[in-house]
C-alpha positions, -999 to +999 in steps of 0.1 A: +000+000+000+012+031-011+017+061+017-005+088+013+006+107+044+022+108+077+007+115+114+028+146+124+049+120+149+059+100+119+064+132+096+088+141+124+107+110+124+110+103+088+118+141+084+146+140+117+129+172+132+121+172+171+087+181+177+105+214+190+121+222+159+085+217+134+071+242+164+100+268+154+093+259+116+056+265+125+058+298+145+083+309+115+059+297+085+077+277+076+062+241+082+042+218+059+005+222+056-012+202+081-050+188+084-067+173+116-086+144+121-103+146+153-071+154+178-044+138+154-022+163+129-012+148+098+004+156+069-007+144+037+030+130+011+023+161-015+026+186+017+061+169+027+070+165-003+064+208-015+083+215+020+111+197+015+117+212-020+112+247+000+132+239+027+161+226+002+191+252+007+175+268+038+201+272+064+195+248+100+166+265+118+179+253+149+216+269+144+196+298+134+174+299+161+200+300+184+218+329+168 
């Protein structure tokens, strides 16, 4: 079965972001578009997959952050 999206856990995970770090993406716009189903975030593969072309060449929001 093919993936058609990730719980916002697994997005973490696969993506090697702490939940802190998608929060500072988040606050900064900068995070994939989510959708909720009841209490659970998800994000759906086409979301991911438009952030992480966005996100390629972006400098580490957590050594930025920090700055």
């Amino acid at each position: 079965m093919h993936r058609k999206g990730y719980s916002l856990h697994t997005f973490c995970v696969v993506h090697d972001l702490t939940y802190y770090t998608y929060r500072i993406l988040k606050k900064a716009g900068l995070a994939p578009r989510t959708f909720r189903i009841g209490n659970k975030e998800f994000v759906t593969e086409e979301s991911a997959a438009a952030w992480r072309r966005m996100m390629d060449g972006k400098p580490d929001i957590e050594e930025a952050h920090h700055d």
